[in-house]
Structures are given as structure tokens and as C-alpha cells.
C-alpha positions, 0 to 999 in steps of 0.5 A: 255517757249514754250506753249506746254510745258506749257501745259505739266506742266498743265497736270502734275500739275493736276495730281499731284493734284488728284493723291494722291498715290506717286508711281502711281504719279511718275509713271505717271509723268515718263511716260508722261516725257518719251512720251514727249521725244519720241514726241520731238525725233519725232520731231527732226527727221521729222525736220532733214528729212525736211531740208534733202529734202530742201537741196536736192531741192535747190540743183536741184534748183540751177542746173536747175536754172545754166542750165535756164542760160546757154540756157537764155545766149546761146539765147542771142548769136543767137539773138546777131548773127541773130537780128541787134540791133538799132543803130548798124553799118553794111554793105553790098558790092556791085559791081558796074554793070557799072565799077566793083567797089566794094564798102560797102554801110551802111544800118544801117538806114534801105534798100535803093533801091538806092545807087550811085557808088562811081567811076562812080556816077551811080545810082544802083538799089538795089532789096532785095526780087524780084529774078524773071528770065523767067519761075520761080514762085521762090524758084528754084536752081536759086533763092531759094524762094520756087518755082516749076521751078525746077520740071516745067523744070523736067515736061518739059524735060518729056514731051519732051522724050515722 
């Protein structure tokens, strides 16, 4: 037996003790059966309700959580196609600049600033950043690296109608 219902028989019990008259004594023992039920109803519904609005949000929790999966997963497909991973293998083909062999050269080791043609066993130097021509501070069309060649050879060609 609950400690609230043990309560409500204590109360009960006491009236029934300094309540001498029958009828009033019925009466009031009905009418705090009945006020006991209304309470329990009261309680049945907010129960109802609450496991209503926990349904409801673990159902949203489950959507956002399907969602949080989808971008966890579509993330690690960018980084798969945009980050080489240790230990893995990849290459990069040159064509020799002296006999025109192409060739795949490993660099799953790091850069190298030199490889050796396979054909001509000449040394090719490689040069992963630097992609100066005459007059270019990078960045042009030619060289992609962010420089003002291209509005340098505008700013020229200006002058030069002038």
C-alpha cells in the first residue's frame, strides 16, 4: 500500500472517530472517496499526457539523431575524398621533360623534390608550390596563386592606348 493511501485511510479513520453521527459520517467518507478519485483521474491523465510528450520528443530525437548521421557520414566521405589517410597509397604522373616518358611516382611517403626517369635515369626536379613566370607576383590565369598579374598586364595595356 502506497503512503498516500495510507494517509487517506488515517484521515478516514479519524473521522470516523470524532464523527459521531452515521449519515454525516458516510457522507464524508464518500466525498473524500470521491475527491480521492478525481485526484487519481488527475493523475492518470497528466500521466498520459507526459508519456504523450516523451513519445513525441524521442520521436524528434530519433529524427535529428538519423539526421546528426547522415551529416556525421556525408562528412566523413569529404574528408575520405579531401584527406589522404596514413599508410595510404597514391601517385602522382609525371612526364619526363628530357625523353617524354610518363611515369607514376609514389608519394605515399611524403613530397619528393626529386624523382629519377625510369627511361632516362635523369634527375627531374619537382616543385609543388613555386609557379613563378616573368612578372607574376601569382595567382594569374597562368599560375592560379592570387596574384594582380592579370590586372598588372590590364594596368599596362592601358597605359599603353593612352
Amino acid at each position: 500500500m502506497s503512503d498516500f493511501q495510507k494517509k487517506i485511510k488515517k484521515i478516514v479513520s479519524d473521522i470516523e472517530k470524532n464523527l459521531k453521527n452515521k449519515e454525516d459520517l458516510e457522507y464524508v467518507k464518500n466525498q473524500i472517496y470521491n475527491m480521492y478519485g478525481l485526484f487519481m483521474d488527475e493523475l492518470d491523465e497528466l500521466e498520459a499526457r507526459s508519456t504523450s510528450k516523451m513519445e513525441s520528443i524521442l520521436i524528434r530525437y530519433k529524427a535529428l539523431e538519423d539526421r546528426m548521421s547522415d551529416i556525421e557520414n556525408s562528412i566523413d566521405k569529404i574528408e575520405n575524398d579531401i584527406y589522404i589517410k596514413e599508410n595510404e597509397e597514391y601517385d602522382f604522373d609525371i612526364t619526363c621533360p628530357y625523353c617524354d616518358t610518363e611515369f607514376s611516382v609514389d608519394c605515399s611517403n611524403g613530397l619528393q623534390d626529386r624523382v629519377v626517369c625510369p627511361e632516362c635515369n635523369n634527375t627531374i626536379e619537382l616543385d609543388w608550390n613555386d609557379h613563378e613566370h616573368d612578372g607574376c607576383s601569382h595567382g594569374c590565369n597562368e599560375c592560379e596563386e592570387g596574384c594582380n598579374h592579370d590586372s598588372y598586364e590590364e594596368q599596362q595595356n592601358e597605359e599603353d592606348d593612352m
